[in-house]
C-alpha positions as CSV (number, residue, x, y, z in Angstrom):
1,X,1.9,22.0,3.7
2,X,5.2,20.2,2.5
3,X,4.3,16.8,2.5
4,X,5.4,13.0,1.5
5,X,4.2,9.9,0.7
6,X,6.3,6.4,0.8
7,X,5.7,3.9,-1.9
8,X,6.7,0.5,-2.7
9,X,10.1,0.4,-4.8
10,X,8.8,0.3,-8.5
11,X,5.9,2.8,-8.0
12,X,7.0,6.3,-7.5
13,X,5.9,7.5,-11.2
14,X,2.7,5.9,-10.5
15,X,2.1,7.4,-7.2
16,X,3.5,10.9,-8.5
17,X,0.7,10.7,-10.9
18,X,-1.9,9.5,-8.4
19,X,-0.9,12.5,-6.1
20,X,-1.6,14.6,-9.3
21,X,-4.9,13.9,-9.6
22,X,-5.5,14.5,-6.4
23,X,-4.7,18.1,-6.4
24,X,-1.1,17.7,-5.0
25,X,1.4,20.4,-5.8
26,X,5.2,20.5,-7.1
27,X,5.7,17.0,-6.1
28,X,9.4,15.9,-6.5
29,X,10.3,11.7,-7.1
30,X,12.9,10.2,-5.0
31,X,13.6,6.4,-3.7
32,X,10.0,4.9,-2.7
33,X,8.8,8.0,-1.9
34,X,7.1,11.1,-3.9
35,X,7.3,14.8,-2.3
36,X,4.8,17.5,-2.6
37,X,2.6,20.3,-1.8
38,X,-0.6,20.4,-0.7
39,X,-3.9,22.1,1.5
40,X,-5.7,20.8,4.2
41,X,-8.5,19.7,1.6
42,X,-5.8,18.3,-0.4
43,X,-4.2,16.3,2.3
44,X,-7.4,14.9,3.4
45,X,-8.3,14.1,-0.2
46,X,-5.1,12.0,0.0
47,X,-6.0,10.1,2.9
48,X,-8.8,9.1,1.9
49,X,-8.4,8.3,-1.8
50,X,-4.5,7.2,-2.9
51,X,-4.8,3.5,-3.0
52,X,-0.4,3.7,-3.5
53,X,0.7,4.7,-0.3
54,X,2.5,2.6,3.1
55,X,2.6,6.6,4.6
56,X,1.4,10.0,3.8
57,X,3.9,12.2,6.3
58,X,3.2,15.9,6.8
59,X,6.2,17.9,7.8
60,X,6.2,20.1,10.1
61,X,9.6,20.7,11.0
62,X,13.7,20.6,9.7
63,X,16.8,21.0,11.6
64,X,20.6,20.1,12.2
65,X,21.3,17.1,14.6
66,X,24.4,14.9,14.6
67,X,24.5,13.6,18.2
68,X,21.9,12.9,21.1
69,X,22.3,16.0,22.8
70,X,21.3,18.2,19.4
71,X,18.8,15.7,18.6
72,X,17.1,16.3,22.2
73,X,17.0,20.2,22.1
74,X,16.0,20.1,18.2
75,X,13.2,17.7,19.2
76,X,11.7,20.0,21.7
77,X,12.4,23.4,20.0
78,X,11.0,22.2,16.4
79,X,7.3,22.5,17.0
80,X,4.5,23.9,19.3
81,X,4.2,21.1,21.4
82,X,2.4,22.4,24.0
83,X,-0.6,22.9,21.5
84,X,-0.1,19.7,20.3
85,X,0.9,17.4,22.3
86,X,-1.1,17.5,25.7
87,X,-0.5,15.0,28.1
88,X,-4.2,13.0,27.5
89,X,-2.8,11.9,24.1
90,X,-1.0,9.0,23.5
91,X,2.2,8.5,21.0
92,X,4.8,7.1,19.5
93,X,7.7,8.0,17.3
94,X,9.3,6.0,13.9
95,X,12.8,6.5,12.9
96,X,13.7,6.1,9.1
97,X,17.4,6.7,8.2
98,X,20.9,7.5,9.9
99,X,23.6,10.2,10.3
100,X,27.3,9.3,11.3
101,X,26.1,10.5,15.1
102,X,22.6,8.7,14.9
103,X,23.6,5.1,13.7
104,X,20.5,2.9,16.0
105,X,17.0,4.0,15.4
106,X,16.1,2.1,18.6
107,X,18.2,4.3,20.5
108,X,17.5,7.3,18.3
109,X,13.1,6.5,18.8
110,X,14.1,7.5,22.8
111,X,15.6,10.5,23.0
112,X,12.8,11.9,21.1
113,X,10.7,10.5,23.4
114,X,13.0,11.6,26.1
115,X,12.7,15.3,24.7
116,X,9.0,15.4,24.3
117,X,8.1,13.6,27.8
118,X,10.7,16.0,29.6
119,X,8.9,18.6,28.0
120,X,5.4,17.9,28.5
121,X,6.8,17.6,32.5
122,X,8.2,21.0,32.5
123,X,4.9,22.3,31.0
124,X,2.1,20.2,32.9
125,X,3.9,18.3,35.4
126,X,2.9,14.7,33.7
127,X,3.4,13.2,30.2
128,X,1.6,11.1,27.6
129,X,1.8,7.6,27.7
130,X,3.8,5.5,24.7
131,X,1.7,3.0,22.5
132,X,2.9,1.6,20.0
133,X,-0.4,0.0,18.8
134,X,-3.0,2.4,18.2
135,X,-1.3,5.9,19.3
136,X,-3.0,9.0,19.5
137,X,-0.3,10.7,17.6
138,X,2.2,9.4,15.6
139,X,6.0,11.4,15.1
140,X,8.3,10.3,12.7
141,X,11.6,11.6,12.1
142,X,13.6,11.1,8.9
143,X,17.8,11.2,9.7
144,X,20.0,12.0,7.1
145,X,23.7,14.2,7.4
146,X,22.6,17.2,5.7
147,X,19.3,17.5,8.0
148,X,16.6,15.9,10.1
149,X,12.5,15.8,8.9
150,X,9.8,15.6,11.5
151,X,6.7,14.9,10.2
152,X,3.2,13.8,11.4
153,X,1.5,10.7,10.2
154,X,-2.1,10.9,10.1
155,X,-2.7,7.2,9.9
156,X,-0.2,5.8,12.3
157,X,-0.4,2.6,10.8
158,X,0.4,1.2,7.3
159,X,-2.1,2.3,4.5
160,X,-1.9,-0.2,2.7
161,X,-4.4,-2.1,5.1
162,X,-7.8,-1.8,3.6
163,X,-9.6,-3.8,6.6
164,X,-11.1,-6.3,4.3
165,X,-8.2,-8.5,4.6
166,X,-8.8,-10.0,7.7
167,X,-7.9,-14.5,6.3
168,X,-4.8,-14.4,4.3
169,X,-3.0,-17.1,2.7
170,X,0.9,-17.7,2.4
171,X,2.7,-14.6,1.2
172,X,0.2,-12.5,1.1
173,X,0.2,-9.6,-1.9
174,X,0.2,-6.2,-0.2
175,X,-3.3,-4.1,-1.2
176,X,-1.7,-1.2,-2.0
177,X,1.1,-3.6,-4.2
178,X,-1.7,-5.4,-5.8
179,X,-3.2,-1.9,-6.8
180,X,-0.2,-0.7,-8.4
181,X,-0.1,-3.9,-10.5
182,X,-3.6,-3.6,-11.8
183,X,-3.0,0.0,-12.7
184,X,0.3,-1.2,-14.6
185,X,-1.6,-3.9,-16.3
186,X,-4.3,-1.3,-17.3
187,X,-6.9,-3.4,-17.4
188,X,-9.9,-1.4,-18.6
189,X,-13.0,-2.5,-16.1
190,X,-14.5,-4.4,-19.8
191,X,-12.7,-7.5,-20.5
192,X,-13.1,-10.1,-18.1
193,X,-10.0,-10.3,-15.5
194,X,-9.0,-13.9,-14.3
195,X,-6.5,-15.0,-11.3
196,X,-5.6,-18.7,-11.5
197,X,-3.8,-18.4,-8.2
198,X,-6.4,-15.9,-6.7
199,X,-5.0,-17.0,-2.9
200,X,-6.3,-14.0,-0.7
201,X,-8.1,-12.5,-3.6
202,X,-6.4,-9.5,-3.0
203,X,-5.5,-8.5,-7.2
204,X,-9.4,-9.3,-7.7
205,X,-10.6,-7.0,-5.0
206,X,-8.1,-4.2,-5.9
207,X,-9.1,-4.2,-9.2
208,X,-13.2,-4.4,-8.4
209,X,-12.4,-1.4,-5.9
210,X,-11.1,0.7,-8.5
211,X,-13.4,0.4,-11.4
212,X,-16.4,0.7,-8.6
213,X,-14.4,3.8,-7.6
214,X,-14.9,2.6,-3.9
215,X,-12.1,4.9,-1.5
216,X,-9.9,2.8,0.0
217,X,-9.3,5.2,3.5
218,X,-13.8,6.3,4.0
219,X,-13.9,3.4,6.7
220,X,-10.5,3.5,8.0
221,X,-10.0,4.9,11.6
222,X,-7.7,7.9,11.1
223,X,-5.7,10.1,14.4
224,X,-5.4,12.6,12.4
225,X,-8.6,13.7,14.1
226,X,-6.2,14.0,16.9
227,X,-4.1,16.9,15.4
228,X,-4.6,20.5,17.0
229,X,-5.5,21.8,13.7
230,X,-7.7,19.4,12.7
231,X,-10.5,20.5,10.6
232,X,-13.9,18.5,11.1
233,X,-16.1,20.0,9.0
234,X,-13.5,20.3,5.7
235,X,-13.1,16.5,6.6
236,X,-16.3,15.8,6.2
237,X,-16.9,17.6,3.0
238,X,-14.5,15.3,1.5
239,X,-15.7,11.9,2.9
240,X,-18.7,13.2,1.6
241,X,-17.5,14.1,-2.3
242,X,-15.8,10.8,-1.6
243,X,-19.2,8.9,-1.5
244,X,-20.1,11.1,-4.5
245,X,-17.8,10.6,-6.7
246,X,-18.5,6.5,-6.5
247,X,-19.1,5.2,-10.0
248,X,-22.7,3.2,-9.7
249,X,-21.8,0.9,-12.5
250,X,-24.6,-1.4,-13.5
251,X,-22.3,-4.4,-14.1
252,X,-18.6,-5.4,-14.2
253,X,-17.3,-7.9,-16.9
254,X,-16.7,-11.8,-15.4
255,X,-14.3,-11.1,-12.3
256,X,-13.2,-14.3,-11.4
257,X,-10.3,-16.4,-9.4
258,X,-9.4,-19.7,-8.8
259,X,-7.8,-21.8,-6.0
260,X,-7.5,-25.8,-5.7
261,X,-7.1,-25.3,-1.7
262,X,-10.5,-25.3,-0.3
263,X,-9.3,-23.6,2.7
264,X,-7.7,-20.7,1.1
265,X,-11.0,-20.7,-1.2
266,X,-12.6,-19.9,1.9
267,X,-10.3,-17.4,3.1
268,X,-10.7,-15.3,-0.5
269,X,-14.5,-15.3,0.0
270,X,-14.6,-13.2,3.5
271,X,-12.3,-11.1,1.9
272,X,-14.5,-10.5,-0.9
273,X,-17.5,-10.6,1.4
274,X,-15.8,-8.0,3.9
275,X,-14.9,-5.9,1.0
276,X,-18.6,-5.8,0.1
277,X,-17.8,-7.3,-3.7
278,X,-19.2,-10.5,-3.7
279,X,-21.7,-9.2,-6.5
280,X,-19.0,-8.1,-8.5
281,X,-15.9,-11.0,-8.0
282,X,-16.3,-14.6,-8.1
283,X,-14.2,-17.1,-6.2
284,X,-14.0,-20.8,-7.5
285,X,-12.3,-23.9,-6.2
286,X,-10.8,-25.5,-9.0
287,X,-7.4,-25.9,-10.3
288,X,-6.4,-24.1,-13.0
289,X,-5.5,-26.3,-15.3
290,X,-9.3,-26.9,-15.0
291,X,-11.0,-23.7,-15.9
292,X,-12.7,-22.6,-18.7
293,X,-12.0,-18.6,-19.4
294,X,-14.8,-16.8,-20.6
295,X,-15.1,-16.3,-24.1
296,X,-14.1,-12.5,-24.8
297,X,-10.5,-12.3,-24.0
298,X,-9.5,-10.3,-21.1
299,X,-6.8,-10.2,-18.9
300,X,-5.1,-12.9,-16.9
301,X,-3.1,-11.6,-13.9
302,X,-1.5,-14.0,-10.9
303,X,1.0,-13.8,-8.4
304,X,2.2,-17.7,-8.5
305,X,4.5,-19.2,-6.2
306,X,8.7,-18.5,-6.9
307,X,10.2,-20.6,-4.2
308,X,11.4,-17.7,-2.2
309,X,8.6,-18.1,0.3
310,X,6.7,-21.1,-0.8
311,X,7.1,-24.4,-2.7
312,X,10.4,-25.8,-4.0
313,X,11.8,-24.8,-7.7
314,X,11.8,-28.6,-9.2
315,X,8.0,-28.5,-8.4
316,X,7.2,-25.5,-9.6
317,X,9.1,-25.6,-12.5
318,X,6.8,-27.9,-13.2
319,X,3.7,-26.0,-12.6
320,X,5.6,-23.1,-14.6
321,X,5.3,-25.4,-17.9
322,X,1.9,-26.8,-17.1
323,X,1.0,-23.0,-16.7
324,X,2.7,-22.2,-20.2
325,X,0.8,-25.1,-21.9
326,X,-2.9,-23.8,-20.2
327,X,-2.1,-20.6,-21.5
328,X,-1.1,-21.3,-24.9
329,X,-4.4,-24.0,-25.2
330,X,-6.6,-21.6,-24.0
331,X,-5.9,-17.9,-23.7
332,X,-5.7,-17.1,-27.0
333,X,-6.0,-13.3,-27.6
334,X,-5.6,-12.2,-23.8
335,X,-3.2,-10.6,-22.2
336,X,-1.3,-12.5,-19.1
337,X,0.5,-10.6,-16.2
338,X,2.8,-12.5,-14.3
339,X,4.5,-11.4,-10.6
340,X,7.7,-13.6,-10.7
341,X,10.5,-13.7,-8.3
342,X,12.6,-16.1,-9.7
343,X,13.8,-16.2,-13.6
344,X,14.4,-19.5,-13.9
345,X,10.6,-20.1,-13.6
346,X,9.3,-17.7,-16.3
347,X,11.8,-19.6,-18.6
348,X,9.7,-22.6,-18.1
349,X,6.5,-20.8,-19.0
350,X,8.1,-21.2,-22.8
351,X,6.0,-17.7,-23.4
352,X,7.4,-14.5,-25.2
353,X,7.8,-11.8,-22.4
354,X,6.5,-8.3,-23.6
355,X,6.9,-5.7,-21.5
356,X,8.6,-5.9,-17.4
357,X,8.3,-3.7,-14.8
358,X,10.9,-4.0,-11.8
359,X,8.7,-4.4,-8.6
360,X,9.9,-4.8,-5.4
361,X,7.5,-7.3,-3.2
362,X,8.4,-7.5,0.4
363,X,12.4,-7.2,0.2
364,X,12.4,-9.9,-2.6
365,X,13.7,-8.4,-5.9
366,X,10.3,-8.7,-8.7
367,X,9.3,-8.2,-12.2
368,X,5.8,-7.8,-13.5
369,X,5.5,-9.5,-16.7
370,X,3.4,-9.0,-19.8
371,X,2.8,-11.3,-22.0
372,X,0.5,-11.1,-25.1
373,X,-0.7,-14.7,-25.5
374,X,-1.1,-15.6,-29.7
């Protein structure tokens, strides 16, 4: 099956590779997204196990459309719809691009619906109902001037929602964001890792997950289950080799964050709690200027405030330095991972940069900075 998964900007080479371990086939990078090739055992494996992914879209169709009326009868003619797509099951339909004759994706969303309801009329005399909460089945087409994709998504909502993340602080670090920066960082699940702005805790818990080998999708509701060629059994093999292949570590090194607002303190624990970590990640209130880091260096990693979203640049300029001056008191021999936003603000750290990776976090231009602390 010719498949793709989209990524956050920044992460295509890591979610290429992650698709390679995974069994995936002659997969092809573009823009936020990686291509490939995969079987049924494959494609569940990725469900279930790629901790990168916003989508993983199976094709199932291409064709020509440049105006409503081609889109309409391409819609209906691409795919065995009456095998799958009886009108008990529920839907809804995502647009993602434009052509020169397909400009609104609003407008675009119903004439596929238009096609496929018209359709299901001709062939049963009703049609499914739209929701466009928790559908039963999920179409997405992809517009572009050479040709259209239509593709399945097996989710029909974001991946990058664990379900562990149910209090969240201000600007909240996507999961699947937060695992790509650990997995940048290459922290090696033996030297203590430390947040000093831990907010939702979501860094911690990403990085816990993934040296615990815990899946990311085994507890997530899926509608794939809802697809005519849905396999039960091979799905169950691999939520079962998923279970398996959990690492049963004895003990992590000191996992730890830290937050001065009680409330968001609180917040960080269920999510630690609901990820079933709490033996493994530690949540303190305390400021960081405060703290006393363990004494085997590790790794620091934070995602502070950079006035985009919260705060105001003259204050946090100032916790920039005050941050700089922790660091260089304290951190000696440990690595320190910074998400920054705003340039200005690193200045202020008065720390070396040694390695940046361009990140995109939620339409706000990033880079993830290393810095090795002397």
């Amino acid at each position: 099956m010719k498949s793709l998964v989209v990524l956050p900007q920044g992460f295509e080479s890591l979610g290429k590779e992650e698709l390679q371990i995974l069994g995936a086939k002659d997969l092809q990078t573009g823009k936020r997204s990686v291509s490939f090739e995969a079987d049924k055992a494959c494609l569940y494996r990725i469900y279930l196990h790629a901790r990168l992914p916003f989508r993983v879209l199976r094709e199932i169709a291409r064709f020509k459309c440049n105006c409503p009326s081609t889109l309409y009868q391409g819609i209906q003619k691409a795919f065995d719809w009456g095998k799958w797509l009886h009108p008990s099951l529920s839907f809804k339909v995502d647009i993602s691009g434009h052509n020169s004759g397909l400009k609104h994706s609003h407008y675009t969303a119903l004439q596929v619906k238009n096609a496929l309801v018209d359709l299901q009329r001709q062939l049963w005399g009703e049609r499914s109902m739209i929701d466009t909460q928790s559908p039963e089945l999920c179409i997405h087409l992809h517009l572009s001037d050479s040709y259209s994709i239509l593709s399945l998504d097996g989710s029909g909502k974001s991946l990058h929602k664990r379900g562990y993340r149910n209090a969240m602080g201000k600007a909240p670090l996507k999961e699947n964001l937060a695992a790509g920066l650990i997995q940048l960082a290459q922290w090696d699940h033996e030297r203590p890792l430390i947040d000093p702005f831990c907010g939702s805790g979501t860094l911690l818990i990403e990085a816990a997950s993934m040296a615990l080998g815990l899946s990311p999708g085994l507890y997530r509701n899926y509608i794939i289950k809802n697809w005519a060629d849905f396999d039960l059994n091979l799905w169950e093999i691999e939520k079962k080799n998923t279970r398996i292949k959990k690492k049963y570590l004895k003990s992590l090194p000191p996992i730890i964050g830290y937050e001065k607002d009680p409330q968001i303190v609180m917040q960080a624990k269920a999510n630690v709690q609901n990820a079933g970590l709490e033996k493994y990640i530690t949540i303190e209130n305390n400021d960081f200027i405060d703290i006393e880091l363990p004494k085997i260096a590790g790794f620091i990693v934070c995602n502070p405030p950079y006035g985009k979203r919260t705060g105001n640049n003259e204050d946090l300029s100032w916790l920039y330095q005050k941050l700089g001056s922790f660091l260089k008191r304290k951190a000696s021999g440990w690595q320190f991972w910074l998400l920054s936003g705003d340039r200005s603000l690193t200045t202020a750290l008065r720390l070396k940069c040694s390695k940046r990776f361009p990140i995109n976090n939620g339409g706000i231009d990033c880079r993830w900075l290393k810095y090795e602390i002397r």
